[in-house]
C-alpha positions as CSV (number, residue, x, y, z in Angstrom):
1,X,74.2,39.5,69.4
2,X,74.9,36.7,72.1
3,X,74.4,37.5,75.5
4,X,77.9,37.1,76.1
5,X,78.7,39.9,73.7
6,X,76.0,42.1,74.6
7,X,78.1,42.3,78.2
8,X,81.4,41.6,76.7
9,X,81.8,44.6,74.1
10,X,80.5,47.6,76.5
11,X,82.8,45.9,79.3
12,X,85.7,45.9,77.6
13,X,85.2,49.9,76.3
14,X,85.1,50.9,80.3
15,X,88.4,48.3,80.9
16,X,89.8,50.4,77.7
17,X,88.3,53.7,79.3
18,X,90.3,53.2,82.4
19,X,93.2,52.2,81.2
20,X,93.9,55.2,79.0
21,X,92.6,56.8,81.9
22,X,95.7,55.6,83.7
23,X,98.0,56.1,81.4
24,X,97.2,59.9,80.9
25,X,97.9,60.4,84.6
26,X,100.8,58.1,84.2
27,X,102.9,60.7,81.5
28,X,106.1,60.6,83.6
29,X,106.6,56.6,83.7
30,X,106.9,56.2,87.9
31,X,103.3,55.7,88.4
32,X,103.2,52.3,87.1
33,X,101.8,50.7,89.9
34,X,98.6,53.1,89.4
35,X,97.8,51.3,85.9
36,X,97.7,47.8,87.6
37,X,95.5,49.0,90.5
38,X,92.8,51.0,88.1
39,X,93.0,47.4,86.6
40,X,92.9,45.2,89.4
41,X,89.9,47.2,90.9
42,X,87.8,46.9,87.9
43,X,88.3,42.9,87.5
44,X,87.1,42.9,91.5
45,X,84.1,45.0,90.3
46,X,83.5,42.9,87.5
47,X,83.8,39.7,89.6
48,X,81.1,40.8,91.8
49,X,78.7,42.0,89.7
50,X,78.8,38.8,88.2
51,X,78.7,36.8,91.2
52,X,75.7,39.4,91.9
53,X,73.9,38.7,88.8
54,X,74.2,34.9,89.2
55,X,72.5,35.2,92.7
56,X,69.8,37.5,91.3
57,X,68.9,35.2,88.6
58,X,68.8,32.1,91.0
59,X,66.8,34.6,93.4
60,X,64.0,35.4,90.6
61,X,63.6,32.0,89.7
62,X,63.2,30.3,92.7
63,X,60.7,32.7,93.4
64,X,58.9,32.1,90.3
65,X,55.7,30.0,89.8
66,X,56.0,26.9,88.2
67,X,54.3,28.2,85.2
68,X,57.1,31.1,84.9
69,X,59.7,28.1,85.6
70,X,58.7,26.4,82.5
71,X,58.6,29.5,80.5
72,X,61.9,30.3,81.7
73,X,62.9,26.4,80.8
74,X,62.0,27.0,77.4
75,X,63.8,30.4,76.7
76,X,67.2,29.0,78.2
77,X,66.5,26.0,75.9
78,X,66.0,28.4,73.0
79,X,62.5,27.3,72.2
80,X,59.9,29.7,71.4
C-alpha cells in the first residue's frame, strides 16, 4: 500500500466511527448540530496532526547527518 493509503483507510474508519457515533446519540433528529461538531473537531485534529507530522519530519532531517540526508534522498526518490 501507498503511504497515502496506509493513513487514509484507518482515518476514514475513525471519521466513519464517529459519525455513527453521532448519529446513535442523535435518534430523535434535534441534535443535528452534534453530528457536524463530532465532524468538525475531527478534521481540526486531523489538520494538526498533519501539520505536526510535517514539522517532525522537517525537524528529523535537518537534524540528520549528511550521510542520513542522502539516504533519506534516495528513499523519497524511490531508489534502493
Amino acid at each position: 500500500m501507498s503511504g497515502l493509503l496506509d493513513r487514509l483507510l484507518p482515518r476514514t474508519a475513525a471519521l466513519v466511527a464517529v459519525w455513527l457515533m453521532a448519529l446513535a446519540v442523535d435518534r430523535e433528529g434535534d441534535h443535528w448540530w452534534l453530528i457536524a461538531c463530532f465532524l468538525g473537531i475531527v478534521m481540526v485534529l486531523e489538520f494538526m496532526a498533519f501539520k505536526h507530522g510535517v514539522a517532525t519530519g522537517i525537524s528529523i532531517y535537518k537534524s540528520a547527518t549528511p550521510k542520513q540526508r542522502a539516504d533519506l534522498d534516495k528513499i523519497l526518490e524511490g531508489e534502493k
